[in-house]
C-alpha positions as MATLAB code, in Angstrom:
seq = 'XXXXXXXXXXXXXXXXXXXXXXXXXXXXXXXXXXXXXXXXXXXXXXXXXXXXXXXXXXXXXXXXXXXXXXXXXXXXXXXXXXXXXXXXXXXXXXXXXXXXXXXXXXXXXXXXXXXXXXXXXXXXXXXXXXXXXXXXXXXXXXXXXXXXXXXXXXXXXXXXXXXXXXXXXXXXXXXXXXXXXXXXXXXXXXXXXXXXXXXXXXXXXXXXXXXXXXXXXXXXXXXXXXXXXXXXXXXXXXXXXXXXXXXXXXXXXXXXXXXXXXXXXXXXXXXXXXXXXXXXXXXXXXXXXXXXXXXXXXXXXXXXXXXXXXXXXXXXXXXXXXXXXXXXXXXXXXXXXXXXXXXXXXXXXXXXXXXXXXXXXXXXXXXXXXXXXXXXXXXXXXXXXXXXXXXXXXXXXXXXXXXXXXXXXXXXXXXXXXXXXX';
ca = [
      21.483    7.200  -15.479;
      18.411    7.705  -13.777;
      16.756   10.927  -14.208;
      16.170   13.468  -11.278;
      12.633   14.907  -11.498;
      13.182   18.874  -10.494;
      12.458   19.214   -6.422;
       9.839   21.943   -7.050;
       5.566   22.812   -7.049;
       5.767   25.940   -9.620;
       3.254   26.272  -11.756;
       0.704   24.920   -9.708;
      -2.517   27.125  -10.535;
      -5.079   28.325   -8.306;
      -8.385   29.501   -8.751;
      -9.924   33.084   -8.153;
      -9.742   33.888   -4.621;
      -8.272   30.758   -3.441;
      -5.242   30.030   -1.697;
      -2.593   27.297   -2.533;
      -2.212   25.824    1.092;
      -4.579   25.051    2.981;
      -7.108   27.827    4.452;
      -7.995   27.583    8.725;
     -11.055   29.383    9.431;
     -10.880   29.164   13.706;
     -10.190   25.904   14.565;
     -11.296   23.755   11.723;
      -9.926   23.043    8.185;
     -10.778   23.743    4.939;
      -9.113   21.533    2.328;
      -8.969   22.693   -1.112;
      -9.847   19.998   -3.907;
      -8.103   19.391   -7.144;
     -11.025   21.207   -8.639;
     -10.802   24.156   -6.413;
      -7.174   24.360   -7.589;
      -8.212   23.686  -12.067;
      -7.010   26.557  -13.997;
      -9.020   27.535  -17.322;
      -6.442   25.050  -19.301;
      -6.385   21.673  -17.335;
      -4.170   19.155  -18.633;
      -4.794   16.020  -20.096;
      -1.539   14.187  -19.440;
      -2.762   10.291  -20.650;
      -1.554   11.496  -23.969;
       2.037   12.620  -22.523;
       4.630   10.139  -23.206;
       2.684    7.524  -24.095;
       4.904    6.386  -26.874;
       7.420    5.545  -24.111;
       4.597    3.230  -22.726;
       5.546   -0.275  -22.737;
       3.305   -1.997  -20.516;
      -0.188   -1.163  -21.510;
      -2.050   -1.778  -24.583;
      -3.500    1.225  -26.389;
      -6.642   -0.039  -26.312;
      -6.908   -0.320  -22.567;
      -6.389    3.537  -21.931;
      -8.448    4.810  -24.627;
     -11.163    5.962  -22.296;
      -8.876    8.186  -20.437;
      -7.240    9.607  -23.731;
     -10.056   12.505  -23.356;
     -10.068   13.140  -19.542;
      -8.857   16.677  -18.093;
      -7.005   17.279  -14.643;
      -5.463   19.426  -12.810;
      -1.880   20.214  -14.761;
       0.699   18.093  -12.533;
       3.728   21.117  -12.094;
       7.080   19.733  -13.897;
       5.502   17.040  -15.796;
       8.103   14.775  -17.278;
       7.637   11.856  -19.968;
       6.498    8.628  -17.983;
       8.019    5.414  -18.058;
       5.406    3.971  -16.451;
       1.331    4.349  -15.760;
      -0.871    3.391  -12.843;
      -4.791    3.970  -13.064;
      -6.573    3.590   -9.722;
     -10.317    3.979   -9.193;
     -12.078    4.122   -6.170;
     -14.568    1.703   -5.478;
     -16.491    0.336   -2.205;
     -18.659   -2.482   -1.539;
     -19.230   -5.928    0.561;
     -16.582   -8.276   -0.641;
     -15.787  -12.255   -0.013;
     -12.449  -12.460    1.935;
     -11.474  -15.997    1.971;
     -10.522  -17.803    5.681;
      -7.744  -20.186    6.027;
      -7.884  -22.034    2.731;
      -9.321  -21.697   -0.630;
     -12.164  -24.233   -0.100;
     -13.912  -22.900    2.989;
     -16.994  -20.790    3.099;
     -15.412  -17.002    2.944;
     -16.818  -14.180    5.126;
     -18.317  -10.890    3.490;
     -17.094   -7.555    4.156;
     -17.479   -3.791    3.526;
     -14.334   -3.139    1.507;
     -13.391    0.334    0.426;
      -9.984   -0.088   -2.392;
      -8.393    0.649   -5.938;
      -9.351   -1.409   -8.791;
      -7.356   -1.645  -11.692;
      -8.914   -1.017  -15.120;
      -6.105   -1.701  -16.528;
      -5.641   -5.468  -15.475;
      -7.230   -8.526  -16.569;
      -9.322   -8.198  -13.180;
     -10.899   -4.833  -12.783;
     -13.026   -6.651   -9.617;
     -12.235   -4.603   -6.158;
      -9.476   -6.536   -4.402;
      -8.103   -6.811   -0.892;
      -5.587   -5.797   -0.635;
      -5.365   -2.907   -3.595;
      -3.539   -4.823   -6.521;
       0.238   -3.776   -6.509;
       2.398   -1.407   -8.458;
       5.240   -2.684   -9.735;
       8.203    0.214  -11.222;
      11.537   -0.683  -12.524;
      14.074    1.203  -10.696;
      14.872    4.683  -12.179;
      11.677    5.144  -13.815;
       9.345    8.234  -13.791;
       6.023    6.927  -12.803;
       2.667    8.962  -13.499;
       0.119    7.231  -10.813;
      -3.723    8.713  -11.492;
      -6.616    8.183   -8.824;
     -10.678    9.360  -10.270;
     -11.935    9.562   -6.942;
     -15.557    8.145   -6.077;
     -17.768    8.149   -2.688;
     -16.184   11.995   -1.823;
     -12.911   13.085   -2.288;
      -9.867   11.064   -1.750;
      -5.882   11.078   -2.438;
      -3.268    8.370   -3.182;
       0.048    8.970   -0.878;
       3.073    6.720   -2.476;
       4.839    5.579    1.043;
       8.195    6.242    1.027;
       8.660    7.899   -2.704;
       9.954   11.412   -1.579;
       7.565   13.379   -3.686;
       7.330   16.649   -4.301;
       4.398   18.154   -2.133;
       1.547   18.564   -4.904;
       2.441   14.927   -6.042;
       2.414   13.469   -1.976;
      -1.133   12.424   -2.062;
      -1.223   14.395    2.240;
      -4.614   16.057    1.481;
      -4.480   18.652    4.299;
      -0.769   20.195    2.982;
      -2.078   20.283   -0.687;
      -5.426   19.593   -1.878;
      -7.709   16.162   -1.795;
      -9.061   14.814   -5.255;
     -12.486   15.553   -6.696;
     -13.841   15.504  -10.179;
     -11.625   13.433  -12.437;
      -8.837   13.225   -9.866;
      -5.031   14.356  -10.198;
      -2.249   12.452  -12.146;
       0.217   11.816   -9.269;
       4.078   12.234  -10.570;
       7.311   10.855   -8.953;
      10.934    9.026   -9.554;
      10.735    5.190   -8.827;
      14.385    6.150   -7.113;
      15.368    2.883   -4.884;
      14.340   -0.883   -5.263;
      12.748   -1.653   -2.172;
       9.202   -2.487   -0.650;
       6.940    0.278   -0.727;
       3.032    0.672   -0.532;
       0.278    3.412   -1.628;
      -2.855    4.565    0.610;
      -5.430    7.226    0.640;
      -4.431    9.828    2.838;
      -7.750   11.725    3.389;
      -9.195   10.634    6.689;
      -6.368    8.457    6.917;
      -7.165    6.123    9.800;
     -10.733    5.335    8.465;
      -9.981    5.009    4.895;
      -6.595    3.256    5.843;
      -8.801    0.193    7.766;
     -11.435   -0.008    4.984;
      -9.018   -1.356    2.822;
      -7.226    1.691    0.839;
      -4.021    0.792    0.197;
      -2.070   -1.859   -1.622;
       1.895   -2.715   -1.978;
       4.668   -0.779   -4.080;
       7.101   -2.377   -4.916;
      10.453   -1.178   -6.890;
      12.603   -4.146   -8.354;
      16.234   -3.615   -9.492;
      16.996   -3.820  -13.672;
      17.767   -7.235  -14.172;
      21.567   -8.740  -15.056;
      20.221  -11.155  -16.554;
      18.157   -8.932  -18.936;
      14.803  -10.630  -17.766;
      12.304   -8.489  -17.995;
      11.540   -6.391  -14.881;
       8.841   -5.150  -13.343;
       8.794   -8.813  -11.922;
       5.544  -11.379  -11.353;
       4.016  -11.189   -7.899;
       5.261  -14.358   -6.238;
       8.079  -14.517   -7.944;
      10.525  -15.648   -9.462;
      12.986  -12.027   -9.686;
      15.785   -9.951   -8.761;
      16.260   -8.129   -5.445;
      18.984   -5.771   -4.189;
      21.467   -7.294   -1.298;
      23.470   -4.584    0.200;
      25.783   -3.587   -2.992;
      24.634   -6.401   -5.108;
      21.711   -8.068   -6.906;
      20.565  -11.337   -5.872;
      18.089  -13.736   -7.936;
      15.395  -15.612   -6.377;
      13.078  -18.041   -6.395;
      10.021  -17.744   -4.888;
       8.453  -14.379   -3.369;
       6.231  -13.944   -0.527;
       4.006  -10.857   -0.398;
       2.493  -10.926    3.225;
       0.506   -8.118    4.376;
      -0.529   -8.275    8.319;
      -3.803   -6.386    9.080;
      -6.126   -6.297   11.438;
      -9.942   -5.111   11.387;
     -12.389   -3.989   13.731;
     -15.656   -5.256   11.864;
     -17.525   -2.227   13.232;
     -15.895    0.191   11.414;
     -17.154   -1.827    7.914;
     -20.920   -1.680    8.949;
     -22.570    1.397    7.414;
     -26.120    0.373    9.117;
     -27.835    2.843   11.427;
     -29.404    1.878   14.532;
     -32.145    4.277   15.942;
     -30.725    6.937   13.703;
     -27.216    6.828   14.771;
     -24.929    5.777   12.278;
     -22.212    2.895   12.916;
     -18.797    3.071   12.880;
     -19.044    3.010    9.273;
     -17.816    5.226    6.710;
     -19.908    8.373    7.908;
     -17.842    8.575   11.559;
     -14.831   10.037    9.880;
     -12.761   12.122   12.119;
     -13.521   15.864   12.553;
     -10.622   18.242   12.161;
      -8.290   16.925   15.353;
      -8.664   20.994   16.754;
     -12.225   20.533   17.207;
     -13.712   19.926   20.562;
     -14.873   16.617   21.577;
     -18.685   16.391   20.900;
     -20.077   13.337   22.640;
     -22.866   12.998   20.141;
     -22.133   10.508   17.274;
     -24.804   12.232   15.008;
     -22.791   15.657   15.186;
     -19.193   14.581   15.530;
     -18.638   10.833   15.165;
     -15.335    9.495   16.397;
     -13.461    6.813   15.974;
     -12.112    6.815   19.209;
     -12.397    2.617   19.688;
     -10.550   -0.001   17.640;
     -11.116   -3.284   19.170;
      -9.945   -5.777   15.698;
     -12.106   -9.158   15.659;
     -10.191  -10.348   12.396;
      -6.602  -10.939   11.791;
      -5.781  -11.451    8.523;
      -2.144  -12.366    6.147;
      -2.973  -10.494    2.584;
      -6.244  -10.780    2.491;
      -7.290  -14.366    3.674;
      -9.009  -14.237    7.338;
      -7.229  -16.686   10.163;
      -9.811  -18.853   11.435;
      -8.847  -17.926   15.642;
      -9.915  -21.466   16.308;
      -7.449  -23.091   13.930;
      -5.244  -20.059   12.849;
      -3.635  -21.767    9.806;
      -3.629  -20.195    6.602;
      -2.832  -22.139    3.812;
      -4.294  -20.264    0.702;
      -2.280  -20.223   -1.891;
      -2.471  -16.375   -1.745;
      -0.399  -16.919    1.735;
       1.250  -20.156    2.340;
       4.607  -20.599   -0.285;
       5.601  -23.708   -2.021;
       9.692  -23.861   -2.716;
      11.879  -26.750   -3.832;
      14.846  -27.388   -1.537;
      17.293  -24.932   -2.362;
      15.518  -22.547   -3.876;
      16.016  -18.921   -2.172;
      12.692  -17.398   -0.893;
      11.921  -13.685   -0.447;
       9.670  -12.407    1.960;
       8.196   -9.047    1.875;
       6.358   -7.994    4.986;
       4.095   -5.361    5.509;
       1.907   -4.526    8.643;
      -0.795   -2.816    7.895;
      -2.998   -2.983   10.742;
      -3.509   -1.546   13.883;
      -1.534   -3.860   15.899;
       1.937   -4.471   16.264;
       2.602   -7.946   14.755;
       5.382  -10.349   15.737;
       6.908  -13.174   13.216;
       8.653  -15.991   14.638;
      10.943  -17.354   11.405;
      11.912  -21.110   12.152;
      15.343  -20.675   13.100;
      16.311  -23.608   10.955;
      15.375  -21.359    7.346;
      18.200  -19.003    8.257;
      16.728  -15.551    7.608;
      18.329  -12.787    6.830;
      17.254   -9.104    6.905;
      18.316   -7.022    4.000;
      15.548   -4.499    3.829;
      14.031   -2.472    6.552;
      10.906    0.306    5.063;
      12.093    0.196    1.790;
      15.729    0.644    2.797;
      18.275   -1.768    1.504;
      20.239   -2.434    4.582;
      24.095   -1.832    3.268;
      23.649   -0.188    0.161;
      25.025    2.566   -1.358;
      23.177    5.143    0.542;
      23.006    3.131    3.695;
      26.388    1.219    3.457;
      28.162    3.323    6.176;
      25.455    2.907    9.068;
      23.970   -0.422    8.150;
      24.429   -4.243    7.027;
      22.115   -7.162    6.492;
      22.130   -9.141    8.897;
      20.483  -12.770   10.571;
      17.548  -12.784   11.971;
      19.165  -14.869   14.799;
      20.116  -11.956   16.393;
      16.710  -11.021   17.280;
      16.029  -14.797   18.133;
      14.330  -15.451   14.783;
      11.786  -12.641   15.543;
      10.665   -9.844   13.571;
       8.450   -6.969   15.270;
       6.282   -4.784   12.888;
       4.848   -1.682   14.150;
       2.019    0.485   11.665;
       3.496    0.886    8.189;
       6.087   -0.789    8.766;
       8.180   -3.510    6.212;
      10.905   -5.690    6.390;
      12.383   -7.568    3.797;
      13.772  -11.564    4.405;
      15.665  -13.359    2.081;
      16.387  -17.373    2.733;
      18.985  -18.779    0.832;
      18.402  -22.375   -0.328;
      15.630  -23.165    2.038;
      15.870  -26.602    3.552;
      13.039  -29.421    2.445;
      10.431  -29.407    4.764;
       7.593  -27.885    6.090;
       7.775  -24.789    7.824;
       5.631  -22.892    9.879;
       5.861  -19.182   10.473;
       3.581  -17.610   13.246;
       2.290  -14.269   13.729;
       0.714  -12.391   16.900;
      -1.388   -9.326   16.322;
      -0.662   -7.610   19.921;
      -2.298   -4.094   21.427;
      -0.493   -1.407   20.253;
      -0.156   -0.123   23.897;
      -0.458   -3.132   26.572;
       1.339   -5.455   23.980;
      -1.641   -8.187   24.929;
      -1.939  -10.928   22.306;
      -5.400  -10.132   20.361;
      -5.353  -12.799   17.640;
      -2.777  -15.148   16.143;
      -2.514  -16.262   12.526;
      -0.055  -19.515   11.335;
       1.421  -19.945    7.582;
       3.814  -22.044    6.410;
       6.900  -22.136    3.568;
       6.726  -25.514    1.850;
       9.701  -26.709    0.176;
       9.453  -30.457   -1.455;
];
C-alpha cells in the first residue's frame, strides 16, 4: 500500500526575529530564504534512507554525504533521489535535424550530477518515480536564489517549491519531500520569478509510471518501451513520445547592455506585482513584451522556412502495430494546437496528469477519441495531455503544431514532426 506522507509543516524552524510566512513591508515583499529559516542543527538528509536507494550508486552521491540544509518537517525514508543544480550559460539547440548547423542560446536549467551527462540540457533532464514512492528532490541553487515547484504533486507547503508562500533557496538549497501518488505526466520548474526563469529554460518533465505486471523494471526509459495507466487498467506500449512545445522570445536570453540599459535578460526580473509601474528599465525592468521568434518541440528549433523536425529527439520511429504514447507538454507562452492524422486513431487518456476514468476520476470522466475534437488537441500554459495509438498503421505520419497568441489566437510560428512506422 502506498504510504501517506502526514499533510503537515511542524517543525519547520525559524530564525531569531524572523517570521515563517512571508513578511510585507508597504507594498513590496520580502521573501525569506532557506537560510533565513536554518536552525542551529540543520539536517543533512543524503544520509536518510539511503539503504532503501536503489537507483544510484554510492559513489555518485558521496559529495553530498556531508552537505547541511534546512531540516525538511516530517521527513520520511526515500524511495527515490533527485539532485538538481542550477546552472546557466549559451547552449547549442539543434534546428530541424541532427545534421544542421544548431543555433546558440542563453539557457538557464538543472543538470544532473547524477547522470552519465552532467552537461546543462534543454529541456531539464526528467524525473522518473514509480508510483507510490516517497521522493526526496534537492535543488543547490546558483546565480541568486531559486526553488523547484513539482507541478501537480500536492505537496505540503514547505515542500511546494512557491517561493513567496514559504521561502526561496540559498546556500546549499532545501531537500524537497513529497508522495509520487498518481502515474501520470507531470513536470518541475523554478518558481522564483516564475515567468522569467520559466522562459530561460527552468523546468523539465515528471513523469510517474505505474508498477509494472509484468515485473519489468519501472521507472521506465525515456522513449519507451513501458507501462501506462488506461482508465482502470494498465496498458503496455511501444514506443513513447516526450514532446514539449515552447516558445522563446530571444530577447529575454540576451544579458548584453546597450548604453547602460540592460536587455531583457536575466536582470529585468519582475518587481513585486504591488509596486508601481516605473518606466525606467534601469530602476524597475519589466517584462511587459513577449514577442517569441523560435518555436521549438523538446528542445530542437523549427526552421519557420521548412518547419519539419525530424531529430531523433522529436520525430518517432514505430513498426506497424506497435502502440505509441504521446506525452505532451506546452510549455511556452503560446497556446499550441496539434492536428493528429485522423487515420492513427488517437485516443486521450490523460489530461494534466489526470488519468481520464480512473479510480479517482472514473465517475466524471472517460478516455476518449480524439475524433471528437476533429483530431485536434489545444494546449494552453502548463498544460499536458496524454495520447495513446493502438497499433499504429505503416506509414508516415505527420503531426503539425501552431504556436498561436495567447490573446488574438494569430498563428506566430508553426513546427511539423512526424510518427514513422515501417
Amino acid at each position: 500500500m502506498p504510504r501517506e506522507l502526514i499533510a503537515r509543516d511542524v517543525g519547520l524552524p525559524a530564525g531569531p526575529g524572523v517570521e515563517e510566512t512571508a513578511e510585507f513591508s508597504r507594498f513590496s515583499c520580502n521573501i525569506l530564504s532557506s537560510v533565513d529559516v536554518m536552525d542551529a542543527d540543520p539536517a543533512n538528509l543524503f544520509r536518510v534512507g539511503f539503504e532503501r536507494q536503489h537507483d544510484i550508486d554510492a559513489a555518485r552521491i558521496e559529495n553530498y554525504l556531508d552537505v547541511t540544509v534546512l531540516r525538511t518537517p516530517d521527513v520520511q525514508p526515500r524511495d527515490r533521489l533527485f539532485i538538481r543544480e542550477m546552472d546557466h550559460r549559451k547552449i547549442l539547440l539543434p534546428v530541424n535535424d541532427a545534421d544542421r548547423a544548431p543555433m546558440e542560446i542563453e539557457i538557464w536549467g538543472f543538470p544532473d550530477p547524477l547522470a552519465d551527462n552532467k552537461d546543462l540540457q534543454f529541456p531539464s533532464p526528467t524525473m522518473r518515480i514509480v508510483e507510490g514512492e516517497v521522493v526526496h528532490s534537492y535543488h543547490r541553487p546558483g546565480h541568486g536564489p531559486h526553488t523547484i515547484h513539482h507541478h501537480g504533486m500536492g505537496s505540503t507547503p514547505v515542500n511546494d517549491g512557491v517561493g513567496h508562500t514559504t521561502f526561496e533557496l540559498a546556500g546549499d538549497g532545501y531537500i524537497y519531500q513529497f508522495l509520487a501518488k498518481s502515474a501520470g505526466t507531470y513536470f518541475y520548474h523554478c518558481h522564483r520569478n516564475t515567468v522569467l526563469h520559466f522562459e530561460l529554460g527552468m523546468y523539465g518533465l515528471l513523469i510517474i509510471d505505474p508498477p509494472a505486471p509484468s515485473g519489468a523494471p519501472a521507472p521506465f526509459a525515456d522513449g519507451g518501451p513501458g507501462y501506462v495507466r488506461r482508465a482502470d487498467g494498465i496498458v503496455h506500449y511501444d514506443v513513447e513520445g516526450l514532446w514539449v512545445l515552447d516558445d522563446i522570445d530571444t530577447r529575454w536570453h540576451d544579458d548584453r547592455a546597450e548604453d547602460g540599459v540592460l536587455n531583457h535578460g536575466h536582470g529585468a526580473g519582475l518587481a513585486c506585482p504591488f509596486e508601481p509601474w516605473n518606466p525606467d528599465p534601469t530602476e524597475n525592468p519589466h517584462l511587459h513584451r513577449f514577442e517569441p521568434d523560435l518555436f521549438l518541440i523538446t528542445g530542437v528549433i523549427a526552421d519557420q522556412e521548412n518547419p519539419l523536425i525530424t531529430h531523433p529527439k522529436v520525430a518517432r520511429q514505430a513498426r506497424p502495430g506497435d502502440t505509441v504514447l504521446l506525452r505532451i507538454l506546452n510549455a511556452g507562452y503560446t497556446i499550441t494546437r496539434l492536428s493528429i492524422p485522423a487515420a492513427l486513431n488517437a485516443e486521450v487518456i490523460a489530461m494534466d496528469g489526470k488519468v481520464l476514468g480512473g479510480a479517482e476520476q472514473m465517475s466524471y470522466s472517460r478516455p476518449f477519441a480524439l475524433a471528437e475534437m476533429d483530431h485536434i488537441c489545444q494546449l494552453t500554459t502548463a498544460q499536458r495531455w496524454d495520447l495513446l495509438i493502438t497499433q499504429i498503421p505503416a506509414g508516415t505520419w505527420e503531426v503539425e503544431v501552431e504556436y498561436r497568441h495567447w490573446i488574438s489566437g494569430v498563428v506566430l510560428g508553426r513546427a511539423r514532426t512526424r510518427l514513422v512506422a515501417a
